[in-house]
C-alpha positions in Angstrom: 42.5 107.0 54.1 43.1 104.8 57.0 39.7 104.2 59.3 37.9 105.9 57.0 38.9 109.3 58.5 39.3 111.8 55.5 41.0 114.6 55.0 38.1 117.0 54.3 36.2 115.1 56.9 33.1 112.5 56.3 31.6 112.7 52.8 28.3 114.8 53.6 27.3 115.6 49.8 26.3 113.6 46.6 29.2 111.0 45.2 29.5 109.9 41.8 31.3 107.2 40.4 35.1 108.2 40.9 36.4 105.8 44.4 37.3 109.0 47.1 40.9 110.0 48.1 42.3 107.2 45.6 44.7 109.6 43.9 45.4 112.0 46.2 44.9 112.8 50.6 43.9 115.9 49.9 41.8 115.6 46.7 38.1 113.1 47.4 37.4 112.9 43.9 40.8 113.8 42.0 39.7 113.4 38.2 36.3 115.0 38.8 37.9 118.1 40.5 40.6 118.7 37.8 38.5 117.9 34.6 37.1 121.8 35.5 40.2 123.5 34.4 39.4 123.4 30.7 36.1 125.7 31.8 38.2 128.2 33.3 40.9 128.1 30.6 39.0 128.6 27.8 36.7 131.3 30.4 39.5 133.2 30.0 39.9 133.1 26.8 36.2 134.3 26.0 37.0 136.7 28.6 40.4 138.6 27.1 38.0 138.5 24.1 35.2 140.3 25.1 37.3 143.0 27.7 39.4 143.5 24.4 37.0 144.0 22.0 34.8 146.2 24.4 31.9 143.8 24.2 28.9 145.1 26.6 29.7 144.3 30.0 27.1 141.7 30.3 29.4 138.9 28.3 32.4 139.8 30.9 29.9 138.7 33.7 29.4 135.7 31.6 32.7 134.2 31.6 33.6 135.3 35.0 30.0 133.5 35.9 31.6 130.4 34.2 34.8 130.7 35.7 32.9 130.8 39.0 31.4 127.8 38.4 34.1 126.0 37.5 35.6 127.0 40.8 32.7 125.8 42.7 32.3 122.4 40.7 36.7 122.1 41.7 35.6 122.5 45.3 32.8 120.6 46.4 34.3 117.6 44.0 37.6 117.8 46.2 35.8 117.9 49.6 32.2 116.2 48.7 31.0 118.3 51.4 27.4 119.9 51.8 28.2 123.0 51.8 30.2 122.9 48.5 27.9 121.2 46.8 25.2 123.8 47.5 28.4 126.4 46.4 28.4 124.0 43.1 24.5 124.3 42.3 23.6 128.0 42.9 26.3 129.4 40.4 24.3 126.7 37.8 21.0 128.5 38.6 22.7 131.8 38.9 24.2 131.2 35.1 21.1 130.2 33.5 19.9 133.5 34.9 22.2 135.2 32.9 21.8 133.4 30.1 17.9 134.6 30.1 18.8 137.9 30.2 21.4 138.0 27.5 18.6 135.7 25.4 15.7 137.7 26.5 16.9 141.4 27.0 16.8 142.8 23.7 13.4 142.5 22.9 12.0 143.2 26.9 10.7 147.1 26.5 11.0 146.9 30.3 14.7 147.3 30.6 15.0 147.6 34.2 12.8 144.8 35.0 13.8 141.6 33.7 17.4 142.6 35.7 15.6 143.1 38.7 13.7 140.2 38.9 16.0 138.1 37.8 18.5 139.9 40.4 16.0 138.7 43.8 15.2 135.6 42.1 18.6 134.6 42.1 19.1 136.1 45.5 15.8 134.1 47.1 17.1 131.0 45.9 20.6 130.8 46.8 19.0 132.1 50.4 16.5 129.2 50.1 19.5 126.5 49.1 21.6 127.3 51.7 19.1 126.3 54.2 17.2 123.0 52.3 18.2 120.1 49.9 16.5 120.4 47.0 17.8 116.9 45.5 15.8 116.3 42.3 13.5 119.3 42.8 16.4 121.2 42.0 17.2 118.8 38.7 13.8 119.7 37.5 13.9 123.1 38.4 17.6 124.2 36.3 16.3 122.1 33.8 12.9 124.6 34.0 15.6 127.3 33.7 17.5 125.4 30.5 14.1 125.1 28.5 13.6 128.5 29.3 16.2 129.8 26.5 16.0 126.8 24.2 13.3 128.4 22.2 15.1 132.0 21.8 18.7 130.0 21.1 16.8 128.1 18.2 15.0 131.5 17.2 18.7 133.0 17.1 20.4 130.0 15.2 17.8 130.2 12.7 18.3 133.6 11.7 21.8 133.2 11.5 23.6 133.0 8.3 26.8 132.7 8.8 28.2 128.8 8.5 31.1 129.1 11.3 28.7 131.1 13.8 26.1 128.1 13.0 28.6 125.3 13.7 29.1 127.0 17.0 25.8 126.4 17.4 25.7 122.7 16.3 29.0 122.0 18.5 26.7 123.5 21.6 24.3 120.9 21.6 26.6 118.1 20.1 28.9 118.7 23.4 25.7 118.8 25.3 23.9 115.4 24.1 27.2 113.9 24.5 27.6 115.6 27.7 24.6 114.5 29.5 25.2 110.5 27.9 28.5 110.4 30.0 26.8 112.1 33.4 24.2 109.8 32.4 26.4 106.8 32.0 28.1 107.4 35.7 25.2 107.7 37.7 23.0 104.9 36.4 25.5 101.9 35.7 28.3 103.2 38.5 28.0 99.6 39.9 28.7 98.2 36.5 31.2 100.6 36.0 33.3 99.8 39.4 33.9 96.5 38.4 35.3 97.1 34.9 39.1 97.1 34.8 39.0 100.7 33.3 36.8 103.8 34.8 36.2 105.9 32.2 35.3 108.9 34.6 31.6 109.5 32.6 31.7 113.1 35.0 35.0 113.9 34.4 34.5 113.9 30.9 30.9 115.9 31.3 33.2 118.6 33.0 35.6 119.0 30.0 32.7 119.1 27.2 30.6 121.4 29.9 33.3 123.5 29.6 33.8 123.4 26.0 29.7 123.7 25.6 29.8 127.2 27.6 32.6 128.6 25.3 30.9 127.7 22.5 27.3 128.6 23.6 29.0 132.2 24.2 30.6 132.7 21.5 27.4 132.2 19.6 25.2 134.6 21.8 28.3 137.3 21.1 28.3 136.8 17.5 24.3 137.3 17.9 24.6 140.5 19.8 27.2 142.0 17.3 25.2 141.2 14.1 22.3 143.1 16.7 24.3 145.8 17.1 26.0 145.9 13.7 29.2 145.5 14.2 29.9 143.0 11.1 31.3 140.0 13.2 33.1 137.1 11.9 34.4 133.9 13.2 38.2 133.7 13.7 39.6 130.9 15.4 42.4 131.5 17.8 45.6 128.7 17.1 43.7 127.5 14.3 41.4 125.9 17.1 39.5 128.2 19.4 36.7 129.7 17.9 35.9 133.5 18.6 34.0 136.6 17.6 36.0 139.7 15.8 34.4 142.5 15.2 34.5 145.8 13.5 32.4 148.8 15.4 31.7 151.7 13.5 33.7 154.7 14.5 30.7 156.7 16.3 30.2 153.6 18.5 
């Protein structure tokens, strides 16, 4: 943009390693804002799939929850703006939240509890963030929240016997490692990176496998809850492609 003035106004938030307004006057960082559509594509998918199946509601909130996400990530990499960012990084805590639960729940003889905290815990934060910058404090604390259901998600994949509904599993953290190498990759050697004839767009790409790591993470945790409630489920894949959770309820249910 001429004299440096921008359409969203100065840059106020976090950059990363895309150059601002370089593809579009509207857009700061173009690729980085458009690599979150596969989230919300293939959120809808996992979406139709659990309102037309009549999966509990608490998958529905799921998807929607990465939908919103997605959303959030679109907008604050558009504007790069302080406010967006903060609308970027509660929906992540606010997620991980609701992964918990749907990890957690089954086993909590409290019922009403574990929603309740988790409820004004997600509630006090997003009050807190909208006032401070956390910077790496919050890093450290979503990655608190991430470690959190790493041992219930192994518990679950062990007792699973199914080979698709395992794959799902080994796609999650496959798309993850690879994932984190490319964010990885685009904050650390960005200076490296900007003189290279080619930018590979390392966060771009961490959108597009985010994305496909949250479809596959839940359809894993719905094949888990079905087997839970007995529903027989079984892995279908959708185009020959998309993976998903069919399941067969018996008729009292």
């Amino acid at each position: 943009m001429a004299d440096g003035i921008f359409f969203w106004g100065p840059v106020t938030s976090k950059e990363w390693c895309e150059p601002n307004y370089v593809q579009s006057s509207y857009i700061a960082e173009f690729f980085n804002t458009i690599s979150n559509i596969p989230c919300i594509l293939l959120a809808l998918i996992g979406l139709v799939n659990a309102l037309r199946q009549r999966f509990e509601k608490r998958f529905s909130v799921l998807h929607i929850s990465n939908i919103i996400l997605a959303l959030g990530s679109m907008t604050y990499h558009a504007t790069l703006r302080q406010m967006q960012q903060q609308g970027d990084e509660t929906p992540m805590v606010w997620e991980m939240l609701l992964y918990i639960y749907i990890l957690y729940s089954p086993d909590w003889h409290y019922r009403s509890t574990m929603p309740t905290f988790l409820f004004l815990y997600g509630a006090l934060f997003a009050i807190v963030h909208s006032q401070l910058r956390f910077g790496i404090g919050f890093k450290v604390h979503y990655a608190l929240l991430c470690l959190l259901c790493a041992p219930r998600a192994y518990k679950y994949y062990i007792h699973t016997e199914d080979t698709l509904a395992k794959r799902l599993a080994k796609l999650y953290v496959a798309t993850l490692l690879i994932g984190a190498a490319c964010w990885l990759c685009d904050r650390l050697v960005c200076k490296q990176i900007q003189g290279w004839y080619f930018n590979p767009q390392g966060h771009a790409v961490w959108h597009v496998l985010m994305g496909f790591n949250s479809y596959f993470a839940n359809t894993f945790l719905m094949y888990c809850r079905a087997q839970q409630r007995e529903w027989n489920p079984k892995i279908k894949h959708l185009f020959g492609f998309f993976p998903y959770v069919k399941i067969q309820k018996p008729k009292t249910q």
